[in-house]
Each structure stands twice: as C-alpha cells, then as structure tokens.
N, C-alpha and C positions, 0 to 999 in steps of 0.2 A: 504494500500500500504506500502511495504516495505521501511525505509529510507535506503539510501546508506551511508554507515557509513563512507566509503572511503572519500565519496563528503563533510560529515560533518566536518571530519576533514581537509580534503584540505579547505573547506572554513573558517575554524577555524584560520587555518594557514595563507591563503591570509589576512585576517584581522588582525594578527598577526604583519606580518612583513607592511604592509601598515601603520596600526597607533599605530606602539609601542612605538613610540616619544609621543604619549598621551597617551595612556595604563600603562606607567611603575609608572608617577607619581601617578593617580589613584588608579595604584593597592600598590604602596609604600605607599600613607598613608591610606588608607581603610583597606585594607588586609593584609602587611606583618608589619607593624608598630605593631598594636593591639597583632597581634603574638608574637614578640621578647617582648614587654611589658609583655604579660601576663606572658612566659617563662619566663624572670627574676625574676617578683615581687609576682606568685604565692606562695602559701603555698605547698611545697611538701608532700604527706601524707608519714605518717611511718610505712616502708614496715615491716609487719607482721611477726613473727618468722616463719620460712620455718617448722621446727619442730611441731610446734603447728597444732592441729585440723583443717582446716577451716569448719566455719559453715557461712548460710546466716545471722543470726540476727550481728554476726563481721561484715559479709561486709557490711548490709546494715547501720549498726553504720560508718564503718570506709568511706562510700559513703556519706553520710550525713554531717560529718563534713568536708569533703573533699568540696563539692559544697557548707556550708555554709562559709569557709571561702575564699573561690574562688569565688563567687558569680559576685561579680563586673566587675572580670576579666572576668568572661564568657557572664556578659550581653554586657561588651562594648565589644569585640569581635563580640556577635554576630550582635548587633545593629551596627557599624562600618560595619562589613563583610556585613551584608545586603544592607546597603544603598550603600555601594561600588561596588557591583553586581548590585541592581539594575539602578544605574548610567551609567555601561558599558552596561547595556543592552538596556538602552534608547537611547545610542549614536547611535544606530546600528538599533533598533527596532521602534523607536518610527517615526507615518509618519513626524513631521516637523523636521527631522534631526536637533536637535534641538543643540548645543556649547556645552561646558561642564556644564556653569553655567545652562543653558538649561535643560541638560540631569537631573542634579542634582536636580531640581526643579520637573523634572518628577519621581524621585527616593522619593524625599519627600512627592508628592501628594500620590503615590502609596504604601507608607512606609506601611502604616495601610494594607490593603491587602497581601501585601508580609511577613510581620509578620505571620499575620492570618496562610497565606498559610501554610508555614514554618512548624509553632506549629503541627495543623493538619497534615501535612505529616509527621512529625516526629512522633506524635502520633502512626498514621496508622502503620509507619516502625515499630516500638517497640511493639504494638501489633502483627504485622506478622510474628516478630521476635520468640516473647516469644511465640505464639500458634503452630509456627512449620518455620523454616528457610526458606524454602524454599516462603514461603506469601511474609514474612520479604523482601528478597533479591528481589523479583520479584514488589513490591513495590517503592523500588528504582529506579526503571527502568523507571516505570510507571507516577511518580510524576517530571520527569526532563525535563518537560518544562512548569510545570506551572505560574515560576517566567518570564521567558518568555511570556506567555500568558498575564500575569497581565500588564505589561509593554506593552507589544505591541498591546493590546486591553482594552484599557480606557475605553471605555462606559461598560463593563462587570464588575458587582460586584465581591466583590472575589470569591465567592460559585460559580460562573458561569463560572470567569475565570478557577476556578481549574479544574470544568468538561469540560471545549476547552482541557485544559494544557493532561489533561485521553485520550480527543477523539484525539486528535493529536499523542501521543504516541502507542496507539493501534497497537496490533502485532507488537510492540517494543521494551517492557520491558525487555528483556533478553538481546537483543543487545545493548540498552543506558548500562543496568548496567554492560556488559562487556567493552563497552568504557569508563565508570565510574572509574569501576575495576583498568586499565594500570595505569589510570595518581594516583588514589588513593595509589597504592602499590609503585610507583615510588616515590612521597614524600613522603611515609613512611617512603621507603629506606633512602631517605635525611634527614630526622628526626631524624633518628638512630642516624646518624653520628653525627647533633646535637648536642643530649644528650648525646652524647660518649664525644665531647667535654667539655660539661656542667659537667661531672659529673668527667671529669678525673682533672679539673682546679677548683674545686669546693675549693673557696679562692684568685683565682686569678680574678679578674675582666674581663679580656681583655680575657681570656679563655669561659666564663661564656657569655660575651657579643657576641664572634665568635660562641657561641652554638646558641645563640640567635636568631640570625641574619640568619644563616643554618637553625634552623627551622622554621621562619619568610620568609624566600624567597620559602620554601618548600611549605611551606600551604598556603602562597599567592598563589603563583606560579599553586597551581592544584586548588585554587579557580576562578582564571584567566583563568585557560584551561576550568574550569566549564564554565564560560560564554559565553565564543567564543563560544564553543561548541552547547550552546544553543540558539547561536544566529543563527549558521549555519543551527543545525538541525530544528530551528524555520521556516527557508525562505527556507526551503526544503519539510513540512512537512505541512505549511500552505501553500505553493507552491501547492502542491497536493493534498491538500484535502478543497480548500476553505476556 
C-alpha cells in the first residue's frame, strides 16, 4: 500500500507545533549543539590547487587525513545525533509513552541496535552508490524507517527490526527519498549561508560563531524533520500493514 506522503507530513507537522516546547530542547543539545561544535573546532582540509591534476590516490590521501583528524568530531556527532533521534522517536513511538527521562532510557536500551542499523545502511547506501546511482538513491528511501522500527518494536532484534523497517517501506522508496530530498537540499541551502558566514569572518569570532550556529540549527533542524517524519510515516505505515 501506498503511504500518503501528504498525511506524513501533516502528521509530522501536528506533532511539530503540539510538542515543540519539548522538541527544541532535545533537538538543541543532541543535534544542533554537536553541529556548531564540530563546525568551529574541526580541522579544515587544504583545498587542492584548482590547476593541478586530480587523481584518486590525492583524494583518497587528502580523505584520510581529513577523517583522521576529524574523527572525534564525527563520532560525537554521530553518537549524540543518534541517541537524540532515537529519544524523539521513543517519545512518540514507544507503547508506554514513556517522559523524556523515559524516552531517553529507551534511546539507551536501543543505542546498540540503532548503531548496528545505521553502519549497515550506510554501508548498503555507499555500495549502491558506487555500483550504479541509481541502487544508491533508491536505498535511501528504502532504509527510512528502520530507526523507527527499532524503537517502536522492542522485542525485534536488530536484523529483524531492519527487515519490519524494508517491509514497511515497500513501494516507497522513491517517495520517502523524494520527501528526504526537500528538507535535505533546504539545509543545504542554510548551510551555505553558514559557511559564507564562517568563511567571510574567518578571524573574527562572533562571525565564525553566527556561521556556526546557521549550520547547527540547519542540520539539526532536517534531522528533526527526519524524525517526525518517521514517526508519522511509522503510524501510517504500520497502520496499514500490521
């Protein structure tokens, strides 16, 4: 059965504006904190002479030391961003509608599984990626409600949740990944602006920090829309289909 992409985002939205009084602190220190952090304290790699050759053994030299000295920043990001998704989506998904300290405790039993998940689907993405685009893109589509699934069905291992998270999507993957698509190109947009900031105040602090903060509210901001989203399309989707 087809989701109604309309109803997922109207549901996204009623939950939006109902508990954004608990949603903002959430997604401020989970998701846009880690952000502006990384943004400032990152290692910027050095942008390549535009003249010179590129070959793959530069980029994957200059990817290398890029993620070794980054490394930290991007585990705590993404360990922070996960436990903070999976937090909001216990608030919403989980049956004993459980407080935040609640939710949170269901975000830590589940951590192990939502990692797992993760790994593996990002895996999946980057091989469908690299054997032909179009695997890659329709992947994405495919894998966006598994963190959902994990959450919202406890007694499932994760191997088990990920295949709910597959069978729930089914004759979906095109349409989550174009409702992926809006909100993803839209923080892009807001990112840009970001780094226009960061890069045009580069020495000034309070410039460097307003870059920060622009691309912290940006990526929280569509990892937040990530959730709702899958929380709507989760109670639509196991609605229908058992």
């Amino acid at each position: 059965m087809k989701l109604n992409m309309a109803a997922v985002v109207g549901g996204a939205w009623t939950l939006w504006r109902r508990e954004r009084a608990l949603l903002l602190p959430l997604a401020g220190v989970f998701l846009v904190v880690p952000t502006m952090a990384a943004t400032i304290w990152m290692v910027v790699p050095e942008v390549p002479d535009p003249a010179a050759p590129a070959d793959a053994a530069t980029l994957l030299q200059s990817m290398q030391a890029y993620l070794y000295a980054n490394l930290h920043w991007l585990l705590l990001q993404t360990v922070l961003g996960l436990f903070g998704t999976g937090t909001i989506l216990a608030l919403f998904l989980d049956a004993s509608r459980p407080t935040v300290a609640g939710a949170m405790g269901v975000a830590l039993r589940r951590f192990p599984a939502l990692l797992l998940a993760q790994i593996a689907c990002q895996f999946a993405v980057v091989l469908g990626l690299m054997a032909f685009l179009l695997p890659g893109l329709y992947a994405v589509g495919r894998i966006f409600l598994i963190p959902a699934a994990i959450v919202a069905e406890p007694r499932r291992n994760a191997l088990d949740a990920m295949a709910r998270g597959l069978q729930l999507t089914a004759g979906n993957g095109f349409a989550l990944l174009g409702l992926q698509a809006v909100f993803y190109f839209a923080a892009q947009m807001v990112v840009a602006l970001g780094s226009a900031f960061t890069s045009a105040g580069q020495g000034n602090d309070v410039a460097v920090a307003l870059g920060a903060l622009v691309a912290g509210i940006a990526n929280g901001g569509m990892t937040l829309a990530y959730a709702l989203l899958r929380v709507s399309a989760y109670a639509q989707a196991s609605g229908s289909r058992g």
